[in-house]
VEXNUVEX-545665 format. One record per residue (C-alpha): residue number from 1; x, y, z; residue in one letter. Coordinates in steps of 0.2 Angstrom, whole numbers, plus 5000, padded with zeros to 4 digits. Layout:
! residues N
{site NUM; {X; Y; Z}; "A"} ...
END
This chain:
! residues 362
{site 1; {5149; 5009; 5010}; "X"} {site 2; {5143; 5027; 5011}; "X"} {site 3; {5143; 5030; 5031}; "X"} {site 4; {5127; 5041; 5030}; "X"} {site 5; {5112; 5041; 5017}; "X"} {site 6; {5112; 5054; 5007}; "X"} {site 7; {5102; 5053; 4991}; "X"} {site 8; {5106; 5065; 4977}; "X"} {site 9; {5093; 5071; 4967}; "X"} {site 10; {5084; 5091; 4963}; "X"} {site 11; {5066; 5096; 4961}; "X"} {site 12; {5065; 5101; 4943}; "X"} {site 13; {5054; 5111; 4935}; "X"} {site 14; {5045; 5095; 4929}; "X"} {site 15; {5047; 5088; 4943}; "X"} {site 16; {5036; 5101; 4953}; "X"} {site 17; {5022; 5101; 4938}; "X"} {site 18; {5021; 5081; 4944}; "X"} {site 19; {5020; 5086; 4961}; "X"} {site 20; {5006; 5099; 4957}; "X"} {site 21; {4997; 5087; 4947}; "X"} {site 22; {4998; 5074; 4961}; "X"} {site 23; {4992; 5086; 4974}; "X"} {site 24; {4977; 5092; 4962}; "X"} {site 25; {4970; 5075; 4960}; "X"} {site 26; {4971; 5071; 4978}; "X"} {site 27; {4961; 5086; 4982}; "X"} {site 28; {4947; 5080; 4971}; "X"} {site 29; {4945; 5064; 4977}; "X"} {site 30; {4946; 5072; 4995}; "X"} {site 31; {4929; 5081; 4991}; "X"} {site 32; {4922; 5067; 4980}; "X"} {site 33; {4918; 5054; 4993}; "X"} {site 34; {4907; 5039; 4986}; "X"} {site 35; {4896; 5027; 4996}; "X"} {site 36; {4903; 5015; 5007}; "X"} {site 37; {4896; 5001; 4995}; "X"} {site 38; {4902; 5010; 4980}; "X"} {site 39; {4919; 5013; 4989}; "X"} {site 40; {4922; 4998; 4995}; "X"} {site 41; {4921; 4988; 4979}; "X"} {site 42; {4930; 5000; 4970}; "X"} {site 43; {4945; 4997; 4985}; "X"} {site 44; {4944; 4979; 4983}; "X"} {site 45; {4946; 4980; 4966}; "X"} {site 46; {4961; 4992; 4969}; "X"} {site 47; {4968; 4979; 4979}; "X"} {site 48; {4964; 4964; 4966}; "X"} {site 49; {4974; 4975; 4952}; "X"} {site 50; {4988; 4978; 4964}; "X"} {site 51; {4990; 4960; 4968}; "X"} {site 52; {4990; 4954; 4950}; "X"} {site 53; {5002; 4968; 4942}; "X"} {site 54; {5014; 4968; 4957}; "X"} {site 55; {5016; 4949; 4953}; "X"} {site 56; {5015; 4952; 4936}; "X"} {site 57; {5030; 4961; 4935}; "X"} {site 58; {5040; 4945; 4942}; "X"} {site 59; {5033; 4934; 4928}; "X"} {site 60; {5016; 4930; 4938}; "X"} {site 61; {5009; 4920; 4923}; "X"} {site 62; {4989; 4923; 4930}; "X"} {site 63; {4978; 4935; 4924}; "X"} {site 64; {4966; 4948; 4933}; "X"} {site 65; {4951; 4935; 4934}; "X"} {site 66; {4963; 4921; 4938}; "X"} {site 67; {4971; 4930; 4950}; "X"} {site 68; {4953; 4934; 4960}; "X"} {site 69; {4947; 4917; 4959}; "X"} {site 70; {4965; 4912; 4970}; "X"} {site 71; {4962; 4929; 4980}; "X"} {site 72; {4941; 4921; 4985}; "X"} {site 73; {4946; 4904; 4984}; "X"} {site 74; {4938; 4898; 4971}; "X"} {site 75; {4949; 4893; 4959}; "X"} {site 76; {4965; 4883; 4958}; "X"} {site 77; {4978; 4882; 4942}; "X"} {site 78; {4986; 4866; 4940}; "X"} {site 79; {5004; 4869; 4938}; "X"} {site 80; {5005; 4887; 4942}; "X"} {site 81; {5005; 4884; 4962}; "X"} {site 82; {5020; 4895; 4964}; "X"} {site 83; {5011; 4908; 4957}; "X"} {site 84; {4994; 4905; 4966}; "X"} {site 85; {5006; 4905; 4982}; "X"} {site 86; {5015; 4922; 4977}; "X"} {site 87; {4995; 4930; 4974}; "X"} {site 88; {4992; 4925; 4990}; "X"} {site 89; {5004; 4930; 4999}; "X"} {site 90; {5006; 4946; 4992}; "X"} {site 91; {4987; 4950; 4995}; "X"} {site 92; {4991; 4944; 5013}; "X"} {site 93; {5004; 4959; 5013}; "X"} {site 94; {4993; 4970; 5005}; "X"} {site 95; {4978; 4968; 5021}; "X"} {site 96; {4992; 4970; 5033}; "X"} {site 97; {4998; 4987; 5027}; "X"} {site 98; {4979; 4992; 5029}; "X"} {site 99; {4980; 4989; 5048}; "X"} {site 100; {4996; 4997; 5049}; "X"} {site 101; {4988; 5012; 5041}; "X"} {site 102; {4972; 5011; 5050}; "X"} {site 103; {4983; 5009; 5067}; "X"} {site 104; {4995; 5025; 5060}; "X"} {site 105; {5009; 5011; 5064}; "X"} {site 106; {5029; 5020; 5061}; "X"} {site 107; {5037; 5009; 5047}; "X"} {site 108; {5050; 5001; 5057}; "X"} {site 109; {5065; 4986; 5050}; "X"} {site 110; {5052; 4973; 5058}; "X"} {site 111; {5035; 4980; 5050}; "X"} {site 112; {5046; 4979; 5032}; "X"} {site 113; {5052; 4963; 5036}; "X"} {site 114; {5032; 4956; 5041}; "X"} {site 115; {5029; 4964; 5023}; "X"} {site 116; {5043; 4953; 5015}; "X"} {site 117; {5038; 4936; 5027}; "X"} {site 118; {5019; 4939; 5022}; "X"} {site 119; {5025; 4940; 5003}; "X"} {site 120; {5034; 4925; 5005}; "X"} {site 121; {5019; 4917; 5015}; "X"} {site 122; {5008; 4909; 5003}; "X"} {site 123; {4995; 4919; 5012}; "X"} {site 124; {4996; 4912; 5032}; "X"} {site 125; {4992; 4928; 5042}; "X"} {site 126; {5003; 4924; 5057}; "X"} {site 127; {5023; 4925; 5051}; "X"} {site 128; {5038; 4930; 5057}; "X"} {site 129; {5049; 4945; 5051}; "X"} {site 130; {5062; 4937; 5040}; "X"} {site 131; {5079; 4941; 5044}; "X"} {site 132; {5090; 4949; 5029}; "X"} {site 133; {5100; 4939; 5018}; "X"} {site 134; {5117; 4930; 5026}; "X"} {site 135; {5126; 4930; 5007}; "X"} {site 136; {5129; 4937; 4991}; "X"} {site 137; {5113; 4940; 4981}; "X"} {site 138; {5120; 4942; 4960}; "X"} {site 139; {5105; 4946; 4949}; "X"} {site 140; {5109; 4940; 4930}; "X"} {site 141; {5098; 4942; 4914}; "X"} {site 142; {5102; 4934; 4901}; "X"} {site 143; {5117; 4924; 4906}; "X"} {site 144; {5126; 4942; 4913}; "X"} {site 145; {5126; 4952; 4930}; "X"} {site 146; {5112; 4966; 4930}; "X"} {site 147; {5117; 4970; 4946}; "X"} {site 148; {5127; 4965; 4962}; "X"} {site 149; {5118; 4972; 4977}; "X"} {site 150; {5129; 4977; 4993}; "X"} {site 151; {5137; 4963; 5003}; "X"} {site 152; {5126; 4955; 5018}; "X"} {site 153; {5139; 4964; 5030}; "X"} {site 154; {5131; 4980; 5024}; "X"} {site 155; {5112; 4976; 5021}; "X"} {site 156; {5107; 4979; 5041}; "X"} {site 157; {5117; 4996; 5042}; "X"} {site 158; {5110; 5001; 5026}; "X"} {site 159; {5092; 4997; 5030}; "X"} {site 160; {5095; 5005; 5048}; "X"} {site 161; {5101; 5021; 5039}; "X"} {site 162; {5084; 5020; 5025}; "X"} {site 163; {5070; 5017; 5038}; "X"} {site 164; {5079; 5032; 5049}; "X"} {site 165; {5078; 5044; 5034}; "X"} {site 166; {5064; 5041; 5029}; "X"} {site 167; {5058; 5046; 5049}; "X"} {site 168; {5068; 5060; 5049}; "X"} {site 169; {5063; 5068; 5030}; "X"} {site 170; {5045; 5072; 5034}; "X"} {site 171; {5050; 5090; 5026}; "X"} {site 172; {5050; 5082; 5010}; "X"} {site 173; {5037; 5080; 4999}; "X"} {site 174; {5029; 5062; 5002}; "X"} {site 175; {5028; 5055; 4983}; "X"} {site 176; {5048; 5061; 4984}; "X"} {site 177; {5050; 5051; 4999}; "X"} {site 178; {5042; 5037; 4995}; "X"} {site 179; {5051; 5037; 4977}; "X"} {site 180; {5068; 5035; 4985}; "X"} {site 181; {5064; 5021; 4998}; "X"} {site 182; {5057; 5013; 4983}; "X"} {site 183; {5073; 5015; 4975}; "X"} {site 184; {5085; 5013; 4989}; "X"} {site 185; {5076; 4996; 4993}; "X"} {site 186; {5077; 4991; 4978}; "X"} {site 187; {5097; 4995; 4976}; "X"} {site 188; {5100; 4988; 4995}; "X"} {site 189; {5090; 4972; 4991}; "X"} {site 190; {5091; 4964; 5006}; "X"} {site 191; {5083; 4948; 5003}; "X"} {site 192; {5088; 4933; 4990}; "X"} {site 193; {5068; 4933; 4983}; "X"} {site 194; {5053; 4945; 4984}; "X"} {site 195; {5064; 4962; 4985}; "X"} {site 196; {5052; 4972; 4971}; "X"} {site 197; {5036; 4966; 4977}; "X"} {site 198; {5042; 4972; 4995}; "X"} {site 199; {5049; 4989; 4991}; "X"} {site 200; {5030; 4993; 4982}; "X"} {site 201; {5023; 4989; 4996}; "X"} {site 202; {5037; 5001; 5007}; "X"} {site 203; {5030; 5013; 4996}; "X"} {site 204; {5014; 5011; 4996}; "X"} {site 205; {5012; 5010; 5015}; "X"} {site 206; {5023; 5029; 5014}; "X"} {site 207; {5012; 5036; 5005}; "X"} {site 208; {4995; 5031; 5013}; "X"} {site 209; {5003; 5035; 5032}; "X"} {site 210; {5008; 5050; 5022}; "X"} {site 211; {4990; 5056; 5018}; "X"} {site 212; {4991; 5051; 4999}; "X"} {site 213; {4978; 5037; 4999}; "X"} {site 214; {4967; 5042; 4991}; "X"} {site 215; {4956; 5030; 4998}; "X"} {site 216; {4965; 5015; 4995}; "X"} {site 217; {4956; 5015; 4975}; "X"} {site 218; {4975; 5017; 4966}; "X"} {site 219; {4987; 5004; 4962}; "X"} {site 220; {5003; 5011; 4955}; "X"} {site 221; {5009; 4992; 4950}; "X"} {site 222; {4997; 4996; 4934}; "X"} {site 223; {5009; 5008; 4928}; "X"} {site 224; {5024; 4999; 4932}; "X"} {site 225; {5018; 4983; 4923}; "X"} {site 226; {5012; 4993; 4907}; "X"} {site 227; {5028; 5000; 4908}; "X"} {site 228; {5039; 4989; 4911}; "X"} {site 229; {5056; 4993; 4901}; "X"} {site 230; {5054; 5010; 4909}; "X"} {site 231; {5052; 5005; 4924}; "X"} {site 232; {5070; 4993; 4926}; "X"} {site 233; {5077; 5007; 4914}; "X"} {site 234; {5073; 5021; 4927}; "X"} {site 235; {5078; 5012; 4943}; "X"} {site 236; {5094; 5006; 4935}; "X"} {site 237; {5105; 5019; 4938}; "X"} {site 238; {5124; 5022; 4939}; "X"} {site 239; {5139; 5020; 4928}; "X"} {site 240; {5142; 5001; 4935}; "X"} {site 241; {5133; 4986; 4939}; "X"} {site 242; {5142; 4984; 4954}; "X"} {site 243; {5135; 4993; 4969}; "X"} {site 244; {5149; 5001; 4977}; "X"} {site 245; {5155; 5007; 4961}; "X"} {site 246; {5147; 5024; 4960}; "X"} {site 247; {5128; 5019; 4963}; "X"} {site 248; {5125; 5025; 4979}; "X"} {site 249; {5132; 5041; 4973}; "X"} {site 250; {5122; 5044; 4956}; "X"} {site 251; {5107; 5057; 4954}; "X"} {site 252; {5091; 5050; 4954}; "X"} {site 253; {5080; 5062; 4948}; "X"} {site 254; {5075; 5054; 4932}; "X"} {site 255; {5070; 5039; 4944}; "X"} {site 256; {5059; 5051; 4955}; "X"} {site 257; {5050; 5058; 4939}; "X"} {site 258; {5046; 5041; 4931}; "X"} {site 259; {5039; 5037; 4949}; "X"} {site 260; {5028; 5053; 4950}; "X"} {site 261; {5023; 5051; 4933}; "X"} {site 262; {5015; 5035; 4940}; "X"} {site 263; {5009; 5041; 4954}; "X"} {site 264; {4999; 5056; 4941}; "X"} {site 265; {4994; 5040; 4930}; "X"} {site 266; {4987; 5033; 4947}; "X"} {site 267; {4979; 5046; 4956}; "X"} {site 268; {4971; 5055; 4937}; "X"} {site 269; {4962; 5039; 4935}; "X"} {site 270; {4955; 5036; 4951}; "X"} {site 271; {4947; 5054; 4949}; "X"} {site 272; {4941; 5048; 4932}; "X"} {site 273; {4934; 5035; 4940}; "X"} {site 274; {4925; 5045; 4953}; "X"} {site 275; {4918; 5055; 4941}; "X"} {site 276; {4910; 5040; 4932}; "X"} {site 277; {4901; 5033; 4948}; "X"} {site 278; {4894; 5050; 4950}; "X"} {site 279; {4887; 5051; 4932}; "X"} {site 280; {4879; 5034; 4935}; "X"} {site 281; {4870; 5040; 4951}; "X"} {site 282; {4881; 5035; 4967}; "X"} {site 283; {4885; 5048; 4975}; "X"} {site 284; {4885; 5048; 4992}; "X"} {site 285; {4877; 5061; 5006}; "X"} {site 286; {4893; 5073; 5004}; "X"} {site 287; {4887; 5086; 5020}; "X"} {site 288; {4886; 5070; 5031}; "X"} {site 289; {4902; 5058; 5026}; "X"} {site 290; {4911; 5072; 5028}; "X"} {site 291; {4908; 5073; 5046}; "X"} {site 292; {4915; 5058; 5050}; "X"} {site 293; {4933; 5054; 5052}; "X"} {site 294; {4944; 5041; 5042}; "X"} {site 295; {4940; 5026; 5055}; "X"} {site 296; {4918; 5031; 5054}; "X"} {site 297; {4920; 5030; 5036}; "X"} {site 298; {4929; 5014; 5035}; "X"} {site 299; {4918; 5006; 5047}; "X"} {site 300; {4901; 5010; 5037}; "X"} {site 301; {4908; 4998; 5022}; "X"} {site 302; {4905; 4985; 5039}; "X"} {site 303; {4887; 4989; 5043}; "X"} {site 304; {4883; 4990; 5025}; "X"} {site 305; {4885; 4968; 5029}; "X"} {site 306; {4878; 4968; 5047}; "X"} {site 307; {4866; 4975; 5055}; "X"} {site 308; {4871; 4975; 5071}; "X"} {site 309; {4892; 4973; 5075}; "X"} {site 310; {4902; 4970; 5091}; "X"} {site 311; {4918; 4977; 5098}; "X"} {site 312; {4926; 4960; 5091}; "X"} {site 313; {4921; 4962; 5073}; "X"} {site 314; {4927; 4982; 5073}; "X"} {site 315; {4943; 4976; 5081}; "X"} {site 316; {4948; 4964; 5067}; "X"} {site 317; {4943; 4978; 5053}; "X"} {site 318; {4955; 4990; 5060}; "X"} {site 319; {4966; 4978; 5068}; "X"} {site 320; {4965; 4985; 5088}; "X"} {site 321; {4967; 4973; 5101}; "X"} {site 322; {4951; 4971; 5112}; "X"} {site 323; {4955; 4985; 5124}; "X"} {site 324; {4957; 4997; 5110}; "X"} {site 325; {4940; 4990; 5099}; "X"} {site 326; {4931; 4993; 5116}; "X"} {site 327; {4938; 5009; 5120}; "X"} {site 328; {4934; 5016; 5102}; "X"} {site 329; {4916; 5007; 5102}; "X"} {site 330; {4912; 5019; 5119}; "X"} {site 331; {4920; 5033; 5112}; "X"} {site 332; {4908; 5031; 5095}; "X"} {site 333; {4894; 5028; 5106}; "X"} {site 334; {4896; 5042; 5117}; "X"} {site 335; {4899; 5056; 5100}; "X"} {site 336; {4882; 5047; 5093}; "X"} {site 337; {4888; 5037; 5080}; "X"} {site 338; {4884; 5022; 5085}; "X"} {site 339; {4870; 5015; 5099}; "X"} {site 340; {4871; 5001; 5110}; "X"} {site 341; {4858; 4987; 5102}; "X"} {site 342; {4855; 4979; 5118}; "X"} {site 343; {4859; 4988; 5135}; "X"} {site 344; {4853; 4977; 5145}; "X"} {site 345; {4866; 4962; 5137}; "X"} {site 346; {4883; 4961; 5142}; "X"} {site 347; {4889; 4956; 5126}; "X"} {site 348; {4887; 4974; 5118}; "X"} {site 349; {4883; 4975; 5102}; "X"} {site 350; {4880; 4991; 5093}; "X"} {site 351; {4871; 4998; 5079}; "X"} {site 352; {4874; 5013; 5068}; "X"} {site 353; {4866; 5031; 5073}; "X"} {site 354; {4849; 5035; 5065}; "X"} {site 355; {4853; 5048; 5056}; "X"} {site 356; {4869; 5038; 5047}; "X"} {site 357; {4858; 5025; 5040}; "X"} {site 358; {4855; 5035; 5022}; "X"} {site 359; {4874; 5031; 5020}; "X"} {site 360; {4873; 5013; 5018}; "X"} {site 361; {4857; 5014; 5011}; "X"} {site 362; {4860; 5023; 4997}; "X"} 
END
């Protein structure tokens, strides 16, 4: 086992077009900010698509609509309960990494291993971190060995070393960061079930701590599960099946350009998308919404239901225990983007400013 992690790979020219591209389309959607009710339909359907083609990939056998009936609890599939658990379960992971985000929360070996208990969770919201696996973990297609991960005496060091590079990498351009953990995961594999549903969502929660997401309307699972032969093709790299023969060793650049060609795929039609929902008319106040940070913006698509909210209800959206939600409520109140509703209860509640109101009303 290598004693430090080291990945090998080099920036081609390719490569930096990817990166460029990547960094273009980010801008746009930066200065093309929809309406909260426009937005946040367009995020939950994000999410819906994430959920279905991550599971997809592992022979999920229900489709989109199928999949959102499970996800809104209004539908049930008689003999496909295990994969109405894995939907569940991965949509539960999926809300988590959005307080994590919401929270700027470090990615730690216990917020990985809540990302892997929640996959596994058939949806419960309180889990515990599941510890890595005590035993060899052989992965066969067709009948022969695809791959033999590390032994279990080297899965803990090995994710120590991963989650430290990727603290101590910030230099590196995010996409390429989250391209390796995704890779390294992946070649670790450091559980017996749900290893490549959990390293996409190690890489997603990277690049939305990293500032790449883009609103939370992407889902790079899509490009995976369309291409799925290149997809096992780029990640399965080295000489041997055998992970001490050379794998930790070989150059992954062709990975990390198959990766960022995903995240172009991703980001490209999420600006196309944009564009469409301006042609139709929903454009948002663009002066106004700009004024407001990532957590104001977030907590519009709430008043956009209720007319009034408590400190509770902001709490749950963002995940802040009652301290914090009350702390941020008086902070809000006091830069004039929310009021109290009824100063003389106790119980505040609060409503949005004035001079917000055209945002959800639009």
């Amino acid at each position: 086992m290598p004693i430090t992690f080291k990945p090998l790979y080099t920036i081609t020219s390719g490569l930096a077009k990817l990166l460029m591209r990547i960094e273009a389309a980010k801008e746009k959607v930066a200065h093309l900010p929809l309406n909260p009710t426009v937005l946040a339909s367009l995020r939950e359907t994000a999410k819906l698509y994430t959920t279905h083609y991550s599971t997809m990939i592992e022979g999920n056998r229900l489709d989109s609509e199928e999949v959102k009936e499970v996800i809104q609890l209004e539908g049930h599939f008689p003999g496909r309960e295990r994969d109405e658990s894995e939907v569940k379960g991965y949509y539960a992971a999926l809300v988590q990494l959005e307080q994590y985000v919401a929270q700027d929360y470090p990615i730690t070996e216990k917020v990985v291993q809540t990302l892997h208990a929640l996959v596994m969770s058939n949806g419960r919201n309180r889990v515990k971190p599941t510890t890595y696996r005590d035993g060899q973990n052989v992965i066969r297609g067709g009948g022969t060995i695809v791959y033999m991960p590390p032994e279990a005496k080297d899965v803990s060091p090995l994710m120590r070393q991963l989650i430290l590079w990727i603290k101590e990498n910030r230099e590196v351009p995010c996409p390429v960061v989250a391209a390796i953990a995704h890779y390294q995961f992946a070649t670790i594999h450091p559980y017996y079930d749900g290893n490549g549903r959990t390293a996409r969502l190690l890489t997603t929660l990277i690049l939305h701590l990293g500032g790449y997401d883009l609103k939370g309307l992407y889902s790079l699972e899509e490009y995976y599960a369309k291409n799925l032969l290149a997809y096992y093709r780029a990640i399965s790299i080295g000489p041997s099946h055998n992970y001490y023969l050379e794998r930790a060793e070989s150059d992954i650049t062709s990975w990390i350009e198959y990766f960022c060609l995903g995240m172009v795929f991703a980001f490209e039609k999420v600006v196309d998308q944009m564009h469409v929902s301006e042609s139709l008319g929903e454009k948002d106040h663009s002066d106004l919404m700009r004024t407001l940070d990532p957590k104001q913006r977030k907590a519009l698509e709430l008043f956009k239901d209720y007319e009034v909210v408590t400190s509770h209800q902001l709490g749950e959206l963002f995940g802040f225990k009652p301290r914090t939600a009350t702390a941020l409520c008086k902070k809000w109140v006091e830069g004039k983007f929310l009021k109290v509703a009824d100063p003389s209860n106790r119980a505040r509640k609060y409503r949005l400013a004035n001079r917000y109101q055209v945002l959800i009303n639009s």
